[in-house]
C-alpha positions in Angstrom: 62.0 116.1 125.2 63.8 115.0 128.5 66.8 118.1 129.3 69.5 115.0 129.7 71.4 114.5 126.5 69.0 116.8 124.9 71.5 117.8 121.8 72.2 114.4 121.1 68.2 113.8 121.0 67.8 117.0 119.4 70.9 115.9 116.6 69.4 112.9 115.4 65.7 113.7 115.4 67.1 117.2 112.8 69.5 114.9 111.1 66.5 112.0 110.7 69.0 109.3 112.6 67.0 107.0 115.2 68.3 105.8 117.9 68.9 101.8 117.0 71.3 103.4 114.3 73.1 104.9 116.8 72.8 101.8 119.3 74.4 99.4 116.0 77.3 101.7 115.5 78.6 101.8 119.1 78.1 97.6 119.1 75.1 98.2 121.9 71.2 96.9 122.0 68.9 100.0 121.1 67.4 99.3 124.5 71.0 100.2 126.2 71.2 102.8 124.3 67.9 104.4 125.7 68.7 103.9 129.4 72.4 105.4 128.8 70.7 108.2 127.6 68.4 108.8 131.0 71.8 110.5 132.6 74.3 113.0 131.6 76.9 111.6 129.3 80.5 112.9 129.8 81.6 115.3 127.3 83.9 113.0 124.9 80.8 110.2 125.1 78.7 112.8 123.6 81.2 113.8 121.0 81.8 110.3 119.7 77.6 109.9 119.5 77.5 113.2 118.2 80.3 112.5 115.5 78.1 108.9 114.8 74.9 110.8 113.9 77.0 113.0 111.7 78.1 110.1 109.7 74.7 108.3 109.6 73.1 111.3 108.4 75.7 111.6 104.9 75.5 108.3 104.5 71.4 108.7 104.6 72.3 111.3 102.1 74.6 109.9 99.9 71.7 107.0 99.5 69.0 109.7 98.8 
């Protein structure tokens, strides 16, 4: 695994999000989302993808 945006990476692999469901909820192509992850985010960019995969993965639970 690449070092940029490694705990986002690391967040969604554990929490069993992939990336296109990230890429839907911030209105972006999955593709976009991949190449915004090749560089550092800024801190609150992080959080708020941080926060998505948080939500993604209850929902993935409440479904379960």
């Amino acid at each position: 695994m690449a070092g940029t945006n490694k705990e986002i990476k690391e967040a969604a692999r554990k929490a069993g999000v992939y990336h296109y469901e990230i890429a839907e909820r911030l209105n972006i192509q999955d593709s976009a989302f991949s190449r915004k992850l090749r560089r550092e985010l800024p801190d609150q960019e992080k959080e708020e993808i941080l926060e998505i995969i948080k939500t993604l993965a209850a929902e993935k639970a409440e479904v379960s």
